[in-house]
C-alpha positions as CSV (number, residue, x, y, z in Angstrom):
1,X,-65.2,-34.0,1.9
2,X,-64.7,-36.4,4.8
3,X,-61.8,-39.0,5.5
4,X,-62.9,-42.3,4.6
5,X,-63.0,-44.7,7.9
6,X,-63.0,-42.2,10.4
7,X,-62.1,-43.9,14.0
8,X,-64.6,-44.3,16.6
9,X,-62.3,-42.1,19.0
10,X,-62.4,-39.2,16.0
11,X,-66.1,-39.1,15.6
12,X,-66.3,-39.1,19.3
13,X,-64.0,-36.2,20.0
14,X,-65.8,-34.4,16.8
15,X,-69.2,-34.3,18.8
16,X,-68.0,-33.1,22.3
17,X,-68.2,-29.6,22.8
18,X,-65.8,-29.8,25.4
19,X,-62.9,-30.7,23.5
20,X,-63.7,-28.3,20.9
21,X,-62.7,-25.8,24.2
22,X,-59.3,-27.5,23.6
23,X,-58.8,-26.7,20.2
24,X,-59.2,-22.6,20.3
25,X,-56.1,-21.6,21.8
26,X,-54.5,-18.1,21.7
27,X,-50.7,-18.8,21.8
28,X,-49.7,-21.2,19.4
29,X,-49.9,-24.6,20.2
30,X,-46.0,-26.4,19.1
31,X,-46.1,-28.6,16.6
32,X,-42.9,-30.6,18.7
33,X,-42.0,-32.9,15.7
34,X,-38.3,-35.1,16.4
35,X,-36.1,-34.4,13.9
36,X,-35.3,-37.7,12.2
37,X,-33.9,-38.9,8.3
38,X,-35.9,-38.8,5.5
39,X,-36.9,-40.2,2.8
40,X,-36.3,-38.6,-1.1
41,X,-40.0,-38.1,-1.7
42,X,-40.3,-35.9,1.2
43,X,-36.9,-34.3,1.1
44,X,-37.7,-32.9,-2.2
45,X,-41.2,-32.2,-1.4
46,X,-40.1,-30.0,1.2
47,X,-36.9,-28.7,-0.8
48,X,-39.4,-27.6,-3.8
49,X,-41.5,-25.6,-1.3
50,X,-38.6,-23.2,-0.6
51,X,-37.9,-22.6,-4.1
52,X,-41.8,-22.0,-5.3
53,X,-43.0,-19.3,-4.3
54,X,-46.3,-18.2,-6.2
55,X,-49.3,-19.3,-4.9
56,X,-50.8,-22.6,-6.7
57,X,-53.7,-22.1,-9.4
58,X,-56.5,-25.0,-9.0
59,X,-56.6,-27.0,-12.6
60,X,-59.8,-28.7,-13.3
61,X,-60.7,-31.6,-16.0
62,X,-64.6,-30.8,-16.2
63,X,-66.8,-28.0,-15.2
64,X,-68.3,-29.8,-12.0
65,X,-65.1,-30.4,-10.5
66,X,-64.4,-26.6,-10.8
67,X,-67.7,-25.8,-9.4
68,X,-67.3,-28.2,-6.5
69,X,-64.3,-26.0,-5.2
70,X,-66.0,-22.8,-5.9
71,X,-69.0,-24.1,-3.6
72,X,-66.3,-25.7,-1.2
73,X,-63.9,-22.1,-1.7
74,X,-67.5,-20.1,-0.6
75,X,-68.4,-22.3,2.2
76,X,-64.8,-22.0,4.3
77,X,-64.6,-18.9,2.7
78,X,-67.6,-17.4,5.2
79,X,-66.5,-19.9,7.9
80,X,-62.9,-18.0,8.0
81,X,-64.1,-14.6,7.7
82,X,-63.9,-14.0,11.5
83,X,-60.0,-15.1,11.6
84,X,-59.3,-13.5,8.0
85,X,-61.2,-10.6,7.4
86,X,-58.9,-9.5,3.7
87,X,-60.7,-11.5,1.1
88,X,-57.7,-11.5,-0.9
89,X,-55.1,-13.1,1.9
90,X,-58.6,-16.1,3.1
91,X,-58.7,-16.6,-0.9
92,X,-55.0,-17.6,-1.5
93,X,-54.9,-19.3,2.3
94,X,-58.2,-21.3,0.9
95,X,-57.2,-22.0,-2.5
96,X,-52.7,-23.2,-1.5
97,X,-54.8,-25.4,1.9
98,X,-56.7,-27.1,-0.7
99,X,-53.9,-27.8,-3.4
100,X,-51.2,-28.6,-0.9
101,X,-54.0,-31.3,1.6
102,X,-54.5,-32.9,-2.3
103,X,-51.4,-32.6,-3.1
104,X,-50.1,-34.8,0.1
105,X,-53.3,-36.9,-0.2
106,X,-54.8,-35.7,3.0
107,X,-58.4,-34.4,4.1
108,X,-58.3,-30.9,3.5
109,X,-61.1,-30.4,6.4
110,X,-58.4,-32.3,8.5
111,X,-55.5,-29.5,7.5
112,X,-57.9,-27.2,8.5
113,X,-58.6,-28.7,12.1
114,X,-55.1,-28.8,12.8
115,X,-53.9,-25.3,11.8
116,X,-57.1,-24.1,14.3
117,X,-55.7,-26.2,16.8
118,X,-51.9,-25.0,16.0
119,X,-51.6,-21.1,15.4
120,X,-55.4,-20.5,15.0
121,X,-54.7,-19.4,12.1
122,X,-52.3,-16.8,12.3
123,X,-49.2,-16.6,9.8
124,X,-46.6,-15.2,12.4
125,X,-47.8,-17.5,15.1
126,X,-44.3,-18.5,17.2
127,X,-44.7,-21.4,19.9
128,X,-42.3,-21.1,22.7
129,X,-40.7,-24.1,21.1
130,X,-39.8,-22.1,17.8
131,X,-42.1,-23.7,15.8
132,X,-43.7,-21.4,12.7
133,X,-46.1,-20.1,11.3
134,X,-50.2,-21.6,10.1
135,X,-49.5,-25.2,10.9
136,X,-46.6,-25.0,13.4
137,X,-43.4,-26.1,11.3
138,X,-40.0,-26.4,13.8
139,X,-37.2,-24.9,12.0
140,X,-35.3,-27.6,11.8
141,X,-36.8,-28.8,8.7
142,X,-35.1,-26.1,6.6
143,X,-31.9,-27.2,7.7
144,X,-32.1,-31.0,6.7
145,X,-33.1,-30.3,3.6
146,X,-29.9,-27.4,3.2
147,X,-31.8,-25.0,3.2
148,X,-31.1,-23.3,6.8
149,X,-33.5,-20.3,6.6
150,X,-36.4,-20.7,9.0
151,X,-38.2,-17.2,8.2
152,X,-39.5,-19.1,5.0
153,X,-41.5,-20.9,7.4
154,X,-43.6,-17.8,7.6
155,X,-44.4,-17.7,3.6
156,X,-47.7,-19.3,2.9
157,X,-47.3,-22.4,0.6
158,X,-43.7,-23.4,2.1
159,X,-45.4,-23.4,5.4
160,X,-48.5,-25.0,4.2
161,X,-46.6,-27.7,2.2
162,X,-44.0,-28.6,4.7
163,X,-47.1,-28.9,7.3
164,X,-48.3,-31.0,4.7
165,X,-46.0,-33.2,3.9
166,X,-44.8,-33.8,7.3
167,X,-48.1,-34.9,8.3
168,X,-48.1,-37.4,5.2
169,X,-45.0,-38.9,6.0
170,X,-46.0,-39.0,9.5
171,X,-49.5,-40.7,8.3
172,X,-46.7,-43.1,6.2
173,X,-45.1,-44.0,9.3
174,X,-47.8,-44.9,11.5
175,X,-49.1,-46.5,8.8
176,X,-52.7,-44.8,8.4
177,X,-53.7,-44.3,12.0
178,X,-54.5,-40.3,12.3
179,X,-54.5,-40.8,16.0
180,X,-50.9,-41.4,16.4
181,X,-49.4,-39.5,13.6
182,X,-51.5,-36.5,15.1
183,X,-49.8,-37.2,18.3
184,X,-46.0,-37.7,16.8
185,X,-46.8,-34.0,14.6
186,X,-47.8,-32.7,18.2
187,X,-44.8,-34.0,20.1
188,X,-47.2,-35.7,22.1
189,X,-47.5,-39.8,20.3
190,X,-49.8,-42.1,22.2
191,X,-51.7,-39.2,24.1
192,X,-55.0,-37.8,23.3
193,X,-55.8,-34.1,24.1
194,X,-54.0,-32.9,21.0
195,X,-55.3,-35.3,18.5
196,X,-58.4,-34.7,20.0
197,X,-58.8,-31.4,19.7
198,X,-57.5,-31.8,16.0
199,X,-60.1,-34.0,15.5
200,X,-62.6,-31.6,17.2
201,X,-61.8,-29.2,15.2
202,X,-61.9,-30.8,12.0
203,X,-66.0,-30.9,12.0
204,X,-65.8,-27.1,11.7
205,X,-64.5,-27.8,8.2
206,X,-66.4,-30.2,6.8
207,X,-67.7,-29.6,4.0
208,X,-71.1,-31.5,2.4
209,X,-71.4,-30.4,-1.2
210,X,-74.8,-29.9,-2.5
211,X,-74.6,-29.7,-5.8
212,X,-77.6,-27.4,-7.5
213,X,-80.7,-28.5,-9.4
């Protein structure tokens, strides 16, 4: 799948080799986000993370959409072998990245560019900021939503979900453009290394489903 519209900068930064030299890091990157209100829909988006805590089962209407995710779940499956070796831990990581990018309405391939970027993929992954975990969550989002425990930040889906749904609102907030709410996850709004090294990144994880004969 690819994000509809991509943005001249983004398909720029996604051929460059050198900013793909950006985007491998090996301490984890700090999602920075400013603490600010919210609104209901992400509030208890993020307070139902906390409280769910088995991994989410893919539902499909028709065969073909079932076997488009089992191409899509082989495909990154080989691509993250490297960075997950234990099939079991890449196939839940896979399977609650895909449900939770829907989920928010974002491009999964996207998620997957950023969390390279952010911890490389490592669950424990601590910035010096404090931020945790696969996509770099700062701890201060269990607090505004009374919850108060940051170590949940290092469970898979609350992680993945409240990366997710951060972004979105983010995405909500600068109205579409990826290039700024990249920035404003990062800490970093109106510059461009982080965004594009997200962006970078992301071509790693598209995926082009060929569908067989």
């Amino acid at each position: 799948m690819t994000t509809p519209g991509l943005s001249r900068r983004q398909c720029i930064a996604g051929a460059g080799a050198g900013a793909l030299s950006l985007a491998l890091p090996q301490a984890a990157r700090a999602g920075a986000q400013i603490e600010e209100p919210l609104i209901d829909s992400v509030r208890t988006a993020l307070s139902s993370a906390i409280h769910n805590k088995a991994p989410p089962i893919p539902e499909f209407g028709d065969t073909e959409s079932r076997m488009a995710y089992l191409r899509w779940l082989g495909a990154m499956s080989e691509r993250l072998k490297k960075k997950l070796p234990d099939w079991p831990t890449r196939k839940e990581f896979l399977q609650t990245v895909w449900y939770e990018s829907r989920r928010s309405g974002l491009d999964v391939s996207l998620v997957l560019g950023l969390v390279q970027v952010e911890s490389n993929f490592r669950k424990f992954a601590v910035s010096s900021a404090g931020a945790r975990g696969y996509m770099q969550v700062m701890p201060f989002w269990t607090r505004v939503i009374g919850d108060s425990d940051p170590s949940k930040l290092f469970h898979m889906q609350t992680n993945l979900r409240f990366g997710c749904v951060i972004l979105r609102h983010y995405l909500d907030r600068e109205k579409g453009d990826l290039f700024m709410t990249l920035g404003r996850y990062n800490g970093s709004r109106g510059r461009s290394p982080y965004p594009d090294a997200v962006f970078a990144n992301q071509q790693i994880w598209v995926f082009k489903d060929r569908p067989l004969d």
